[in-house]
N, C-alpha and C positions, 0 to 999 in steps of 0.2 A: 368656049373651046379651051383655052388656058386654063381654066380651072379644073376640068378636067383633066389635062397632061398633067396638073401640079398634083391633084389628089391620085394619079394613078402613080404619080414618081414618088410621093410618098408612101402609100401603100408597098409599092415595093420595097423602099428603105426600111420600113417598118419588117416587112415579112423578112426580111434578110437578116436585120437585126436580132427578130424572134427565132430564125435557125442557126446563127450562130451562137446564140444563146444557149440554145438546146446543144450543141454539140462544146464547148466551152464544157459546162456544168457536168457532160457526160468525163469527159476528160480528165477533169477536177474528181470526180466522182469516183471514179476507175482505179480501185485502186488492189490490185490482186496480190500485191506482197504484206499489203498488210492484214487483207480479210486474210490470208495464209495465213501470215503469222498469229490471229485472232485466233481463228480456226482451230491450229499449233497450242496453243496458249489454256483454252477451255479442254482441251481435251486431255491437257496434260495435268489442267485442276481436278478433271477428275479421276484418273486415274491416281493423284496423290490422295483425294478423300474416299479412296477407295481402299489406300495402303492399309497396314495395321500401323500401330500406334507406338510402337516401341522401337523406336527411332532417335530416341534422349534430347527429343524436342526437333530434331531437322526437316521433320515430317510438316511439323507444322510450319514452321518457318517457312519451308520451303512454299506452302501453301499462301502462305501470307506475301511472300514476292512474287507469287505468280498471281495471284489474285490485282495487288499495285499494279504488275508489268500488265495484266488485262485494263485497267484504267488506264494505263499509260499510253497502250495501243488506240484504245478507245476514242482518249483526248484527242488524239494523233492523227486519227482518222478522222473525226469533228473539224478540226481545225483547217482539213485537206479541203474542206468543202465549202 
């Protein structure tokens, strides 16, 4: 009979452990200012490689730190999780 209380008190410990797991990870996870600004970020690359070209290089530039700030977001969000 004890064995059974112990393994049903652990199964509980255990399942509770594994829900708050899932909700922890979801939290960690969640991260809607930065999928925004992601979001923000890619749409904004495309519309620069969408510009014309005669820009005396800022076009590209510009392309080039938002391309970085997309990694940077990226990392950003890796790191959240």
């Amino acid at each position: 009979m004890r064995t059974s209380v112990k393994s049903g008190i652990g199964a509980a410990v255990l399942g509770a452990a594994m829900v708050t797991g899932v909700f922890i990870g979801q939290a960690v996870a969640n991260q809607p200012h930065m999928e925004n600004a992601l979001a923000s970020l890619i749409a904004a690359r495309d519309q620069l490689a969408m510009a014309e070209h005669n820009k005396g290089g800022h076009r590209a530039e510009a392309l080039r730190l938002t391309n970085a700030a997309i990694d940077e977001t990226r990392a950003g969000m890796a790191d959240a999780e």
